[in-house]
C-alpha positions in Angstrom: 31.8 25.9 -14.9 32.6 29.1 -16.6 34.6 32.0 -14.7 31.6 34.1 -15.2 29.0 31.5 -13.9 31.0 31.1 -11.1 31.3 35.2 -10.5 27.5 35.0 -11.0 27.4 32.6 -8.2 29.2 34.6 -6.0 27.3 37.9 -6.7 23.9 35.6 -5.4 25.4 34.8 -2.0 26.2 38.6 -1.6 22.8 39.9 -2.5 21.1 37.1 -0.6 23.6 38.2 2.3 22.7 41.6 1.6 19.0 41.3 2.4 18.9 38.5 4.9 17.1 41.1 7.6 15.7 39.4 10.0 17.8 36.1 10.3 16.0 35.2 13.4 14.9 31.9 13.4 11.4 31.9 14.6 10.1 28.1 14.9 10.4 25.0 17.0 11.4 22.3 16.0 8.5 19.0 16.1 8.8 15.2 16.5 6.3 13.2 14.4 4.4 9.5 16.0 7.4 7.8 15.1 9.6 9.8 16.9 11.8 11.5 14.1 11.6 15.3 13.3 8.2 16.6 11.0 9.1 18.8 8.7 7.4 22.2 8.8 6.8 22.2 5.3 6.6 19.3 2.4 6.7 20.4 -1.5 5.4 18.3 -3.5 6.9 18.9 -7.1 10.6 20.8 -7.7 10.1 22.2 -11.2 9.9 25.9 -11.4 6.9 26.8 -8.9 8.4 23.9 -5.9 11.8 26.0 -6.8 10.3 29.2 -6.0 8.0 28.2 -3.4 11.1 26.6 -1.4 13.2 29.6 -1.9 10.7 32.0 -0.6 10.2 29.8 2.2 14.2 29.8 2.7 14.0 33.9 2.4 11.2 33.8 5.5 13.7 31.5 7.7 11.7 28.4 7.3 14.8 26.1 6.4 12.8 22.9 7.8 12.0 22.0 4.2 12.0 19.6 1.6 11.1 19.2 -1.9 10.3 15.8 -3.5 9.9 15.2 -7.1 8.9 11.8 -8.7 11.6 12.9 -11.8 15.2 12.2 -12.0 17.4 15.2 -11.0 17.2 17.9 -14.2 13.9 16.4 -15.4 11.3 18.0 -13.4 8.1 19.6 -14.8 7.3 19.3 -18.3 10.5 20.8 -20.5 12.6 17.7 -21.1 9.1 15.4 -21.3 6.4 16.3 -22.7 7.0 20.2 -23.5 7.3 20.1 -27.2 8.0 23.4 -28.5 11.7 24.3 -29.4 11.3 27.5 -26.7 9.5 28.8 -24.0 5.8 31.3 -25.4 6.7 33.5 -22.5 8.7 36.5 -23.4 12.4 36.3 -22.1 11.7 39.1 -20.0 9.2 37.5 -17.8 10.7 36.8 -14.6 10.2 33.9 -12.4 11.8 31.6 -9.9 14.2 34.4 -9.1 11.9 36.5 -6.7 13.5 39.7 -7.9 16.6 38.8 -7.0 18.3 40.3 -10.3 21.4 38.1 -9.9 19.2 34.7 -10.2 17.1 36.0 -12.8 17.5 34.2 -16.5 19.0 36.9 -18.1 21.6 36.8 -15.8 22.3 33.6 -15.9 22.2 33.2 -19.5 24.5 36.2 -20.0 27.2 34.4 -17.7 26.6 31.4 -19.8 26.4 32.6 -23.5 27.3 36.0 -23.2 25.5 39.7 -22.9 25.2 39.7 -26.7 23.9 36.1 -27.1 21.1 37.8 -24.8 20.5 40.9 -26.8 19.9 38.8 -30.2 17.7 36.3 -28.3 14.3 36.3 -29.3 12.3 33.3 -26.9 14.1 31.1 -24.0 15.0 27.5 -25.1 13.4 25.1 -23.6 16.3 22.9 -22.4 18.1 26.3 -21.1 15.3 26.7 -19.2 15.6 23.3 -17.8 19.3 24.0 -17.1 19.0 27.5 -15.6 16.1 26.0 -13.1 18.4 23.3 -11.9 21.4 26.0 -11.9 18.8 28.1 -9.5 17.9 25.5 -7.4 21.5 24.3 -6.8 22.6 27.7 -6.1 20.3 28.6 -3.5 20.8 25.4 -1.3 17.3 23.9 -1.7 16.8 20.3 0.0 15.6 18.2 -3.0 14.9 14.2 -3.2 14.2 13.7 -6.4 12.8 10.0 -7.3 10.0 10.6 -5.0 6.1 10.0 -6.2 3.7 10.9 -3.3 1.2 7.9 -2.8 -1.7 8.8 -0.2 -1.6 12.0 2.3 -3.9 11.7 6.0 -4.0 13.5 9.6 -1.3 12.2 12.1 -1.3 13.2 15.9 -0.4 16.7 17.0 -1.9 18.2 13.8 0.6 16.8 11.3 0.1 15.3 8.2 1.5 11.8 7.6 2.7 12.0 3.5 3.3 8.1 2.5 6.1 8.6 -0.3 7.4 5.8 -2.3 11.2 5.8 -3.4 12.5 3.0 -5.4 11.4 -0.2 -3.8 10.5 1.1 -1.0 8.2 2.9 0.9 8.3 5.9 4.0 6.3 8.1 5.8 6.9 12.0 6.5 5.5 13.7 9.0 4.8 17.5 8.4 2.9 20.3 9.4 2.2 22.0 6.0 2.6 20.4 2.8 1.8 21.8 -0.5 1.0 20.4 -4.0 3.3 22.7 -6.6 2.4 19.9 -9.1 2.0 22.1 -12.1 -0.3 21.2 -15.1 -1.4 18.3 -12.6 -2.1 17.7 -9.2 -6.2 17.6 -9.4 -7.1 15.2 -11.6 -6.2 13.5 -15.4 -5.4 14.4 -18.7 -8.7 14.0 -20.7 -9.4 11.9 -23.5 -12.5 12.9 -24.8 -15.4 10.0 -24.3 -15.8 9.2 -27.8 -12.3 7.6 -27.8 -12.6 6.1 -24.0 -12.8 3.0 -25.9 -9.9 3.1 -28.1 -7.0 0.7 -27.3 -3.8 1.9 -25.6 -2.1 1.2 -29.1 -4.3 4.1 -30.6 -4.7 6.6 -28.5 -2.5 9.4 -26.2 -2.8 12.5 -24.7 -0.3 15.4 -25.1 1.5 14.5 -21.7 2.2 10.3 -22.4 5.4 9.7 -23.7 4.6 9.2 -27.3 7.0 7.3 -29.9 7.3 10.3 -32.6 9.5 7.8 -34.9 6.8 5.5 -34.9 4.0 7.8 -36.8 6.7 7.6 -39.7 4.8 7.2 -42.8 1.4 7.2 -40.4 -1.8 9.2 -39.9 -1.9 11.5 -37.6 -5.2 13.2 -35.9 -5.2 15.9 -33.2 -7.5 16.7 -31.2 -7.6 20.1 -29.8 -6.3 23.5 -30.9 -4.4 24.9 -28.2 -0.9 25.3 -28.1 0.4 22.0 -26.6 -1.8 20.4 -29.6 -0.4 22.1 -32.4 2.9 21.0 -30.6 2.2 17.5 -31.2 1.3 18.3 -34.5 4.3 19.6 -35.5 6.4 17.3 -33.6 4.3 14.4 -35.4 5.1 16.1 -38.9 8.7 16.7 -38.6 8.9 12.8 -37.4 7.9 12.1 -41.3 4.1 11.5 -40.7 1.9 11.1 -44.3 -0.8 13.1 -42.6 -1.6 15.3 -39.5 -5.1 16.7 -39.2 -5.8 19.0 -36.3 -9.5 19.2 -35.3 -11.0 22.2 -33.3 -14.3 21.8 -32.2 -15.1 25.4 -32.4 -16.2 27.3 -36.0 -12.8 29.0 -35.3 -9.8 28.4 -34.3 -8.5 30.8 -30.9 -6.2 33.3 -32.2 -6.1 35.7 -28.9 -4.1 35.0 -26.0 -5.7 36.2 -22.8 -2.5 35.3 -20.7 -0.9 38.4 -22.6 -4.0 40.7 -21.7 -3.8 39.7 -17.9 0.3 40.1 -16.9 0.0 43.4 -15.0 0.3 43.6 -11.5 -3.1 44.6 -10.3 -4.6 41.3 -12.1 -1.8 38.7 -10.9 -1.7 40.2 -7.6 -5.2 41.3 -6.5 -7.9 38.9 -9.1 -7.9 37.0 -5.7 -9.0 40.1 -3.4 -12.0 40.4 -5.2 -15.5 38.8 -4.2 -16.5 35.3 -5.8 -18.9 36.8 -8.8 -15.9 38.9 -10.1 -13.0 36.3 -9.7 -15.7 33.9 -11.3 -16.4 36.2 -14.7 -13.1 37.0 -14.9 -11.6 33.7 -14.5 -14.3 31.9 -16.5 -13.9 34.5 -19.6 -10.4 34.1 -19.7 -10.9 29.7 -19.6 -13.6 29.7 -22.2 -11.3 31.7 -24.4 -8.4 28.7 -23.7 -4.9 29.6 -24.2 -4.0 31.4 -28.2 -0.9 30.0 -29.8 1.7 32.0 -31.2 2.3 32.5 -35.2 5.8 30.3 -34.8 3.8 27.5 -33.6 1.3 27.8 -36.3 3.7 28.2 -39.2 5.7 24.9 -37.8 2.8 23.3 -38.5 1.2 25.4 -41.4 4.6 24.8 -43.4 3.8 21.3 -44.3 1.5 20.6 -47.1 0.7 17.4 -45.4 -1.2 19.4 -42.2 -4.8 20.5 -42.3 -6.6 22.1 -40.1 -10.5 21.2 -39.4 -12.3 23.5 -37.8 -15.8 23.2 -36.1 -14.8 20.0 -36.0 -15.6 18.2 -32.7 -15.5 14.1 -32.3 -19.0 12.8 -32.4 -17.8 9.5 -32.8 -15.0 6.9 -33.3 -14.6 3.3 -34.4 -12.0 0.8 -35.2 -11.6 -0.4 -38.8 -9.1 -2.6 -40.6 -6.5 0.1 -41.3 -6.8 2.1 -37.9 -9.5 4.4 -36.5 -12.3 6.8 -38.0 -13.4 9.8 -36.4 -16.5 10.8 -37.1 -17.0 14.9 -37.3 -19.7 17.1 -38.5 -17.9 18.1 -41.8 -17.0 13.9 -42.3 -15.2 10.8 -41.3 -11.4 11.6 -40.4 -9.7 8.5 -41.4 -6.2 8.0 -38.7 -3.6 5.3 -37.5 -3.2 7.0 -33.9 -4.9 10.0 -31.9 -3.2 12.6 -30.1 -5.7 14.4 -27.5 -5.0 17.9 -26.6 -7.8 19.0 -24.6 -6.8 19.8 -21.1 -7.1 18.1 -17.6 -10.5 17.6 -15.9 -10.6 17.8 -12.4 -11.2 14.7 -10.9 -10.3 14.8 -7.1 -10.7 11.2 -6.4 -8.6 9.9 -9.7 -5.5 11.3 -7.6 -4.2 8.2 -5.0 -2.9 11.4 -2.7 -5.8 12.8 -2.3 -8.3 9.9 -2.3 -8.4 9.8 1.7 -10.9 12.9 1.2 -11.2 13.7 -2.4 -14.9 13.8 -1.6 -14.7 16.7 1.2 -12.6 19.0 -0.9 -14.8 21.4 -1.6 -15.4 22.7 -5.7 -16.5 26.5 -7.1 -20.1 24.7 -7.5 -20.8 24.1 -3.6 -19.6 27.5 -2.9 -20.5 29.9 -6.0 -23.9 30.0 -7.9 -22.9 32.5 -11.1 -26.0 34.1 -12.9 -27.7 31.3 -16.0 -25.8 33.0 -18.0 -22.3 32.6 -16.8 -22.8 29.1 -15.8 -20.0 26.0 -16.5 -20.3 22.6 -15.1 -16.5 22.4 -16.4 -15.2 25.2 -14.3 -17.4 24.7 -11.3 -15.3 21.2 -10.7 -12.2 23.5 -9.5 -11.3 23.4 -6.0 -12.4 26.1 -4.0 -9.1 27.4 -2.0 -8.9 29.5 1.1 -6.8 32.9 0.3 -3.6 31.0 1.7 -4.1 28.0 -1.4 -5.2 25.7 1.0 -8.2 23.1 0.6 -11.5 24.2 2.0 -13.6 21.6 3.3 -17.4 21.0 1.7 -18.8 19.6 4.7 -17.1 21.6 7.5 -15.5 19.6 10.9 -15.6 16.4 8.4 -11.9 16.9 7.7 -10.5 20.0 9.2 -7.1 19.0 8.6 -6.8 19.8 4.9 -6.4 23.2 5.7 -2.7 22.7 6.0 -2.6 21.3 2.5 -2.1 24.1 -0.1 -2.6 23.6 -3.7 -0.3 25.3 -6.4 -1.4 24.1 -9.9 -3.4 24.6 -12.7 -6.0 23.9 -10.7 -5.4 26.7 -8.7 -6.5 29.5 -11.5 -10.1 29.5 -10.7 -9.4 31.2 -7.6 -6.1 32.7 -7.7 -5.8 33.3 -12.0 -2.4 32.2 -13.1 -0.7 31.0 -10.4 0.7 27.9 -10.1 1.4 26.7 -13.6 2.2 30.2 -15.1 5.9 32.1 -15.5 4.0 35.7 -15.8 2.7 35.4 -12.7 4.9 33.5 -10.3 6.6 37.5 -9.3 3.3 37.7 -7.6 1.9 34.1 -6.7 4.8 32.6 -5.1 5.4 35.4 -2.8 1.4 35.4 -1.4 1.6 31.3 -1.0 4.4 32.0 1.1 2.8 34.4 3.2 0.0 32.6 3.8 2.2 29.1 4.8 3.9 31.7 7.3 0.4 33.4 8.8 -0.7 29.7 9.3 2.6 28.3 10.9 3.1 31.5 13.2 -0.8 31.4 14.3 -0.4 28.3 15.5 2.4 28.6 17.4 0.7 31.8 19.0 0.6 30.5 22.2 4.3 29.8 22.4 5.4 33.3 21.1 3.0 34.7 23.8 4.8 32.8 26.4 8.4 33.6 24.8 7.1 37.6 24.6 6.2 37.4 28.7 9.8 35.6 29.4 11.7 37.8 27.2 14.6 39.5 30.1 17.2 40.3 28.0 18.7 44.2 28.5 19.0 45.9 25.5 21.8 48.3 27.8 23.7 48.5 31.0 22.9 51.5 33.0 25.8 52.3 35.7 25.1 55.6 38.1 28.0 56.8 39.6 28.4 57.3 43.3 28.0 60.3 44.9 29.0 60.9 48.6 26.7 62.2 51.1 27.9 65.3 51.4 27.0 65.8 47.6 23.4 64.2 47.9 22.4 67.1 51.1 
């Protein structure tokens, strides 16, 4: 480690020291059915949002923690999988993970590890720098992480706990907790989609952005993909640069999304208060912003755009698709789209009960369409499949007493954005949506505890001074 990076370190635990106020810890420990201490909160994921989630929880003297990630250590969330852009499509300045805490910001950590003019000629954040600064953060702040840990089935234990089954190499164990939350990114509600004209396609054919693809395969290959967002044209590049003979990207609509709404919404009234309002504005704001789907940036176009081998189809959507002797066919409206494998880039459809953790009572989580009914105009059977979440993130219940328990499981995903906007998938606003998750595991954890801190208020004898009174004769006291 570098003798600034360590300096760096050092400046963290002496701001962190600096604004401990109040260290008082302020809840008791629990035993779960099997007799060994329940957490009082369970993170589910440890990329950047399970990072910050766990420090702010660390910040509000809730040290009873622990983060599990299915990932080996340094591979959590998307940037060393399936992320394939060469750097981040947030500006550098955006800040994240740190909680403004300027010492664990990225600058700061990437000046103590490149230098302060490496920082002033940088343009966007690497993606594999990101990667390392996140594990750098997580390190550096102490967070309790078991990494190697996929979360099989969550349901109610005694005492109002929640029994998390967990499976970690051969084996499997049971948690006990009283919170636990889902910081499972671009997942967590349901499946990457492969649109139903492929459904059929064999294994052998077919992928979606997120699978693990073999790019040195598609050497020499056909490429189609399907989609024209930014993880798609991703694929397309990455395909190209692999030596594909062709890569045609299809967009179903006449034209191709060229405005990024992200960029429009990163102010701090938005990210911190699109929640506040009542369900018909969240709803035309949220479903606006969705419709539009996220713009790509001219570097990811031009990575693309620089082959000759790349075209673009637009109004293009799949009507149809068949097998033939030399691969597949898609059929579009503007023709038949010979390819030797398909790429699908269109997003993640909520599909509560496709999840093993949630299957228990997938069908009691309750959606935007059993609590919101927009105007005909504004309608979306897509966007009405979101969870609806209470203003802490947690699970609301469709059919109410049925399963009261999942009240004290707190979603923070892309699923998330219909009722919170970018939130728990989303740099630009983590500053703001970390910070109100924590808050509201905090409310819930105090109020039910209550009772006890009534009873510790009533008992609390301790002098805050000794008052002595001198003694006066009696002569003095006539």
């Amino acid at each position: 480690m570098s003798d600034a990076l360590t300096e760096l370190e050092m400046d963290v635990r002496a701001d962190l020291a600096r604004i401990a106020h109040p260290g008082a810890a302020w809840l008791e420990p629990k035993t779960g059915p099997d007799g060994k201490p329940a957490l009082d909160v369970l993170v589910i994921g440890a990329g950047q949002s399970g990072i910050a989630i766990g420090f702010g929880l660390l910040r509000s003297r809730v040290s009873n923690i622990l983060l599990l990630d299915k990932a080996e250590e340094g591979k959590e969330g998307p940037w060393l999988a399936y992320a394939r852009m060469p750097t981040l499509r947030s500006p550098k300045d955006y800040t994240g993970p740190d909680l403004d805490i300027p010492s664990l910001t990225y600058q700061s950590w990437h000046e103590a590890r490149f230098g302060t003019e490496s920082w002033q000629t940088l343009d966007l954040i690497p993606r594999g720098h990101w990667a390392e600064y996140l594990l750098w953060l997580r390190r550096t702040v102490g967070l309790p992480v078991r990494n190697g840990s996929e979360l099989l089935e969550i349901r109610p234990a005694r005492d109002g706990l929640l029994a998390a089954r967990v499976k970690r190499g051969d084996g499997v164990e049971t948690l006990h907790a009283r919170k636990i939350v889902l910081a499972t990114g671009q997942e967590g509600m349901g499946n990457w989609m492969i649109p139903e004209p492929l459904s059929h396609l064999p294994m052998s054919s077919v992928a979606t952005v997120a699978d693990d693809i073999d790019f040195e395969n598609l050497r020499g290959k056909r490429v189609a993909v399907i989609g024209a967002g930014a993880s798609a044209f991703d694929n397309a590049a990455t395909a190209l640069e692999a030596g594909a003979a062709e890569v045609h990207l299809l967009c179903r609509r006449a034209q191709i999304q060229l405005i990024q709404p992200y960029r429009w919404l990163t102010f701090r009234g938005f990210l911190r208060h699109l929640s506040d309002l009542d369900d018909a504005w969240r709803w035309r704001f949220m479903r606006t912003i969705l419709d539009m789907r996220e713009g790509f940036p001219q570097a990811t176009y031009d990575r693309c755009a620089n082959h000759a081998n790349f075209t673009l189809h637009e109004g293009a959507p799949i009507e149809a698709a068949r097998e033939t002797d030399r691969g597949v066919e898609l059929q579009t409206p503007r023709g038949a789209i010979p390819a030797d494998f398909v790429i699908c880039g269109t997003g993640i459809d909520m599909d509560f009960s496709g999840r093993g953790e949630l299957r228990a009572f997938a069908g009691n989580i309750a959606t935007w369409a059993d609590r919101y009914q927009p105007p005909e105009s504004e309608r979306s059977a897509r966007l009405g499949r979101f969870p609806y979440l209470a203003d802490d993130y947690a699970f609301t219940e469709r059919v109410a007493g049925d399963t009261p328990w999942i009240s004290n499981i707190h979603l923070f995903a892309i699923a998330s954005t219909m009722s919170f906007g970018p939130s728990g998938s989303s740099i630009n606003a983590m500053t703001t949506a970390a910070p109100k998750l924590v808050n509201g595991l905090t409310r819930g954890l105090f109020r039910a505890d209550v009772e006890r801190h009534w009873a510790s208020l009533r008992a609390y004898d301790v002098p805050q001074a000794v008052v002595t009174r001198p003694a006066r004769n009696l002569e003095e006291s006539r």
